[in-house]
Backbone as JSON, one array per atom type, in Angstrom:
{
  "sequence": "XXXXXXXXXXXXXXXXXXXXXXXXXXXXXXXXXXXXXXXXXXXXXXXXXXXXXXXXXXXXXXXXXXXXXXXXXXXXXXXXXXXXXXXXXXXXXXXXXXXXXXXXXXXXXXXXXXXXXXXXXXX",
  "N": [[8.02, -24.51, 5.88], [8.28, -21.82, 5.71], [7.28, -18.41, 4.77], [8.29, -15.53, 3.97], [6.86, -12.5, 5.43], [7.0, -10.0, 5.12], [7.27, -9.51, 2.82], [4.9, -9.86, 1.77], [2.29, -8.57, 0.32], [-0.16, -7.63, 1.34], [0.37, -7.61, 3.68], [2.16, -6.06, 4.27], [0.26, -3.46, 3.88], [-1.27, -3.75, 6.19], [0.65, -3.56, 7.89], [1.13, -0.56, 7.22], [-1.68, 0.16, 7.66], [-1.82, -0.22, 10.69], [-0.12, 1.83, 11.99], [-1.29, 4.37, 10.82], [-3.75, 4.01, 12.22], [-2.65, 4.12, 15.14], [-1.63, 6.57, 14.6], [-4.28, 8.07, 14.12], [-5.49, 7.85, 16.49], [-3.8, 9.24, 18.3], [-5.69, 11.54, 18.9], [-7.82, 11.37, 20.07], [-9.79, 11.37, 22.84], [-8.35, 11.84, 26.31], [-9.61, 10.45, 27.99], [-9.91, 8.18, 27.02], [-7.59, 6.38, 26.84], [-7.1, 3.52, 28.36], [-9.13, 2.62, 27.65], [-10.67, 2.41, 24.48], [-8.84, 3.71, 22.8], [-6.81, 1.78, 23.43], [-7.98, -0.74, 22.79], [-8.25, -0.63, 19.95], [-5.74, -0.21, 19.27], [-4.46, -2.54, 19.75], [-6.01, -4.64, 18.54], [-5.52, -3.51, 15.91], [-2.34, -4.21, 15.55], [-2.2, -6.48, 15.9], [-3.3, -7.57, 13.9], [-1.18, -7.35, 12.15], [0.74, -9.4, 13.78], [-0.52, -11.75, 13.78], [-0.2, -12.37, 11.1], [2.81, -12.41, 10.67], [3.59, -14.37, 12.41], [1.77, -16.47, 11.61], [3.14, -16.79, 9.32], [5.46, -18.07, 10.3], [4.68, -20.85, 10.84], [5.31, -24.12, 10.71], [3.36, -25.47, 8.47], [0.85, -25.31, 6.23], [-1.43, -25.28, 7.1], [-1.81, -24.63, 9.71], [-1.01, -21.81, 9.03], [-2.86, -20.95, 7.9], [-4.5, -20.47, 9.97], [-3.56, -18.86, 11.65], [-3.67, -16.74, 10.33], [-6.8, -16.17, 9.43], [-7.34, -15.89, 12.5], [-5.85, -13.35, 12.52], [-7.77, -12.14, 10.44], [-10.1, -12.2, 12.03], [-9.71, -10.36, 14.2], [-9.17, -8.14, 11.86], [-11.98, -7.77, 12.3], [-12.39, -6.85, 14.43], [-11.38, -4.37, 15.01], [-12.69, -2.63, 13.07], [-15.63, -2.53, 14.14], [-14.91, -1.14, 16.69], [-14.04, 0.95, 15.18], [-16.34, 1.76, 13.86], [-18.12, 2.13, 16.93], [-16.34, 4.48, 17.36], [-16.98, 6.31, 15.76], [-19.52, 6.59, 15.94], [-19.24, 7.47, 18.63], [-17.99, 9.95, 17.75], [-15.55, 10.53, 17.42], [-14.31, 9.96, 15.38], [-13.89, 11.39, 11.97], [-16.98, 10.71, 9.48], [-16.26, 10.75, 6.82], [-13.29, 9.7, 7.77], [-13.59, 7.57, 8.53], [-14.93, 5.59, 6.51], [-12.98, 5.79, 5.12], [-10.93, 4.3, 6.49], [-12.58, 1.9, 6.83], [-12.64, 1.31, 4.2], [-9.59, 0.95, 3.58], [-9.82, -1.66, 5.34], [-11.11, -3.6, 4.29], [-10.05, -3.71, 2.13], [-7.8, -5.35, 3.03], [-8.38, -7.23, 3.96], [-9.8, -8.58, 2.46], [-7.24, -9.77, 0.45], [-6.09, -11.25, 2.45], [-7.86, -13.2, 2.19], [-8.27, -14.16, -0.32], [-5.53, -15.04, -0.63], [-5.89, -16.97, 1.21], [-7.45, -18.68, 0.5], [-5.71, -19.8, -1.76], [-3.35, -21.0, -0.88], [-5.01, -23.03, 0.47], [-6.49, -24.62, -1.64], [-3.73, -25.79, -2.58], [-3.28, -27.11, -0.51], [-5.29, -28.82, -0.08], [-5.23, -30.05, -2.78], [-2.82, -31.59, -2.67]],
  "CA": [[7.12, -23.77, 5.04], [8.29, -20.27, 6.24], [7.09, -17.29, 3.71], [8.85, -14.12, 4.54], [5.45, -12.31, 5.6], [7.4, -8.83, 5.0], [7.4, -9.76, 0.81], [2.92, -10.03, 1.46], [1.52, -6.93, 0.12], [-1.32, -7.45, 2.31], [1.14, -7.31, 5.49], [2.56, -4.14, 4.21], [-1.12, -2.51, 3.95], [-1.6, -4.27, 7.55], [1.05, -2.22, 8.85], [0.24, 0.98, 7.19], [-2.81, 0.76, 8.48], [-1.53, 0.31, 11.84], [0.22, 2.88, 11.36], [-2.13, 5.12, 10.79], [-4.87, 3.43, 13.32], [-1.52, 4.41, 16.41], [-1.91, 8.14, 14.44], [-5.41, 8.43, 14.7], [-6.28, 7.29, 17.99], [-3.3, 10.26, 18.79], [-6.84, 12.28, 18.58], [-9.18, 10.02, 20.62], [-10.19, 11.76, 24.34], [-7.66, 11.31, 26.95], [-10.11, 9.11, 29.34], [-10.34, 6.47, 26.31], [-6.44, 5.62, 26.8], [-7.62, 2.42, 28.32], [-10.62, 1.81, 26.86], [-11.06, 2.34, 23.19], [-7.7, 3.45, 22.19], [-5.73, 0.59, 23.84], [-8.34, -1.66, 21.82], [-8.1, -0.21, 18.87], [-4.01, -0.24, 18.32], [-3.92, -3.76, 20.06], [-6.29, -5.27, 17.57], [-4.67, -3.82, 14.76], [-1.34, -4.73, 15.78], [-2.74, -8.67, 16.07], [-3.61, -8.26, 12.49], [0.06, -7.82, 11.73], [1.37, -9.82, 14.73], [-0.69, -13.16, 13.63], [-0.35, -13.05, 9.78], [4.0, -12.98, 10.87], [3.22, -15.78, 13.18], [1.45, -17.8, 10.8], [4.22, -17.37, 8.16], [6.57, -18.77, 10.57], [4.57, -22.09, 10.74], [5.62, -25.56, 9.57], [2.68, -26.2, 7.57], [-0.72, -24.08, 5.62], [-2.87, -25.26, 7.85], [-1.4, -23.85, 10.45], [-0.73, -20.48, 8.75], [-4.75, -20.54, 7.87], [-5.15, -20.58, 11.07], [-3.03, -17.69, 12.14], [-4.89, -15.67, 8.94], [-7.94, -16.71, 10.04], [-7.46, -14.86, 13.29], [-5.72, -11.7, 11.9], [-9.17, -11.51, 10.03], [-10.74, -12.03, 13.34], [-9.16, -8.65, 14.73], [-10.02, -6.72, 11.39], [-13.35, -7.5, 12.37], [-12.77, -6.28, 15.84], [-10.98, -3.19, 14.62], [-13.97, -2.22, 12.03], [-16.26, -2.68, 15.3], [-14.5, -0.21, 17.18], [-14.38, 2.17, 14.22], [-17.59, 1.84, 14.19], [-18.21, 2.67, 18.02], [-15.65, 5.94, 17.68], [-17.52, 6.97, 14.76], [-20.78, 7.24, 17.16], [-19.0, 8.76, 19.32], [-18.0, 11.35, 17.26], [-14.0, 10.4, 18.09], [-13.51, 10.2, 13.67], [-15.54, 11.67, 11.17], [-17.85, 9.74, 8.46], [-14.46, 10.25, 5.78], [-11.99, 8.54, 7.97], [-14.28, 6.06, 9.2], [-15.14, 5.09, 5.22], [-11.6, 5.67, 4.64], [-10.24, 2.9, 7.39], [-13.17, 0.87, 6.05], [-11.82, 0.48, 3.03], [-8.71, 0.21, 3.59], [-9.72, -2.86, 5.8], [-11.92, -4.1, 3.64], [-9.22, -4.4, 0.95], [-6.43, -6.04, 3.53], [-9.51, -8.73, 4.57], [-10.01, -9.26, 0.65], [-6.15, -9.64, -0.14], [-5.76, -12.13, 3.28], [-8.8, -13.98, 2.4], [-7.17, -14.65, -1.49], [-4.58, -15.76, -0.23], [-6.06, -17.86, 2.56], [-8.01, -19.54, -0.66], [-4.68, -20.06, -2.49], [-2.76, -21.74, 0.23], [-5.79, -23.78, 0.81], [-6.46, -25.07, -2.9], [-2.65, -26.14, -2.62], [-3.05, -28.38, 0.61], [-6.66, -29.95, -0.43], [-5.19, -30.85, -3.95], [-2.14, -32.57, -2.56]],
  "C": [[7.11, -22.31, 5.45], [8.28, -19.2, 5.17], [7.94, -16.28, 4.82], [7.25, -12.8, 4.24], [5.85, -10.72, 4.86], [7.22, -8.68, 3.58], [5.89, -9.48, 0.78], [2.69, -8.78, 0.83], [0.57, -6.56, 0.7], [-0.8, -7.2, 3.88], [1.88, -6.37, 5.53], [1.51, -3.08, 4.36], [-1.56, -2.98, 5.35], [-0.66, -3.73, 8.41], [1.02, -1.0, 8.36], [-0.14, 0.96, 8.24], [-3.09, 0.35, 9.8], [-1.16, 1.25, 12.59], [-0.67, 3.99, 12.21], [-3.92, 4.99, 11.81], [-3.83, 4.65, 14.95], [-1.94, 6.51, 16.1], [-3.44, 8.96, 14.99], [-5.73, 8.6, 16.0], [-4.87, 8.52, 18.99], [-4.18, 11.59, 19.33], [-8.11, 12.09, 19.47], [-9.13, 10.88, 21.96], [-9.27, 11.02, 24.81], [-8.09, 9.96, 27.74], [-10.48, 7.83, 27.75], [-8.8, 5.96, 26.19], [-6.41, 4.42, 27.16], [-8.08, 2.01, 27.87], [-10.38, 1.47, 25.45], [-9.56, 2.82, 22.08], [-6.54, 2.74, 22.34], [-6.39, -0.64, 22.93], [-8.36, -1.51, 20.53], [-6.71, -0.26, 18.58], [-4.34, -1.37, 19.12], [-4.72, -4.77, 18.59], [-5.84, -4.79, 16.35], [-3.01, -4.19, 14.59], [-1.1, -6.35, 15.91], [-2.79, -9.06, 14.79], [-2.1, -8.49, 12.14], [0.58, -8.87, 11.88], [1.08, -11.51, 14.04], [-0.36, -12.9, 12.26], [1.77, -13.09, 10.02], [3.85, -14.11, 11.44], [2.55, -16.44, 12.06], [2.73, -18.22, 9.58], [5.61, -18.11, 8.84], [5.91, -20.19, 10.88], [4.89, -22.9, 10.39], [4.78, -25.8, 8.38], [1.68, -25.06, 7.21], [-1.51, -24.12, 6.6], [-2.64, -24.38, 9.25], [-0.92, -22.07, 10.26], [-2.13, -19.59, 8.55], [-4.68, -20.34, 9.0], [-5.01, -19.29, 11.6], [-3.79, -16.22, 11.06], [-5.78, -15.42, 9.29], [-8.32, -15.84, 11.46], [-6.52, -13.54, 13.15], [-7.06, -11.21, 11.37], [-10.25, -10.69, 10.88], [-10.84, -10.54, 13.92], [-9.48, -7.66, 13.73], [-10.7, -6.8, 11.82], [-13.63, -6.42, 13.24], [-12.3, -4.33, 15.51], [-12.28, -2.51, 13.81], [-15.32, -2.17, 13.44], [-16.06, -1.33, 16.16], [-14.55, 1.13, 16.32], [-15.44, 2.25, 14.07], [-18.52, 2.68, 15.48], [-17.57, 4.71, 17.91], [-16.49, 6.75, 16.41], [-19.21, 7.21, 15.67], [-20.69, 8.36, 18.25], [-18.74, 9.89, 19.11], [-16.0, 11.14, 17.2], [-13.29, 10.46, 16.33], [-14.62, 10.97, 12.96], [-15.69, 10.73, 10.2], [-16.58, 9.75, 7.23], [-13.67, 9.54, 6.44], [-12.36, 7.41, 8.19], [-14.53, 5.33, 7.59], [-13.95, 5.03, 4.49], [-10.64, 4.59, 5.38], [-10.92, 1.76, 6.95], [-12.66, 0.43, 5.18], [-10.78, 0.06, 2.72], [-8.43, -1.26, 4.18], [-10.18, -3.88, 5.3], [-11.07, -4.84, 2.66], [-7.97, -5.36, 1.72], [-7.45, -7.63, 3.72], [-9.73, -9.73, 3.53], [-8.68, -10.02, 0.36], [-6.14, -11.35, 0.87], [-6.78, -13.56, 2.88], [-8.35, -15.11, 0.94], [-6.12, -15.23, -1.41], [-4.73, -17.06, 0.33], [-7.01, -19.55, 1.29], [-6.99, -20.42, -1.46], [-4.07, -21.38, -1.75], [-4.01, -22.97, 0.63], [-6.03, -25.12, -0.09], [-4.88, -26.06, -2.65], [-2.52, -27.18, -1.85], [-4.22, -29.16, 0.51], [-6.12, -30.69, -1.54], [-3.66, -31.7, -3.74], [-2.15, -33.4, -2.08]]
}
């Protein structure tokens, strides 16, 4: 049951906006190279990392699963944007501008995660 994850349109907007997470955080205070900008590109790099890993599964349920925690990590990513936006590390546009772009990859994964689901309950 191997999808080619690279065809998703939601795992093309999941590396964008890795992407552009690796760019940002080019910006971030030196003393948060550990901290907040090592968590910030690792969790969005997980979102990618698991929704390939799930498409190389045998089965859905097992690809939910791997979905399921890509979601996980937007969360954590949106969390952190959150934090750097207190700190002052983005301003209130990029931070509403990563929002939404995560917002719409969470929507796209979650449609999907419905699809694939429907398919293995009704057989």
């Amino acid at each position: 049951m191997t999808t080619d994850f690279k065809k998703l349109q939601f795992y093309q907007l999941a590396e964008d906006f890795t992407i552009e997470i690796y760019e940002l955080t080019k910006r971030f205070p030196k003393e948060e190279k550990y901290a907040l900008i090592s968590q910030l590109q690792r969790a969005s790099t997980s979102v990618c990392l698991n929704l390939a890993e799930g498409c190389g599964r045998d089965s859905e349920k097992e690809m939910v699963h791997f979905f399921f925690t890509s979601m996980g990590s937007l969360k954590e990513v949106s969390s952190i944007l959150s934090i750097s936006l207190r700190l002052s590390y983005i301003s209130r546009s990029q931070f509403e501008d990563l929002n939404t772009k995560l917002e719409t990859i969470s929507r796209m994964i979650g449609g999907y995660i419905k699809k694939v689901r429907a398919g293995f309950e009704n057989a």
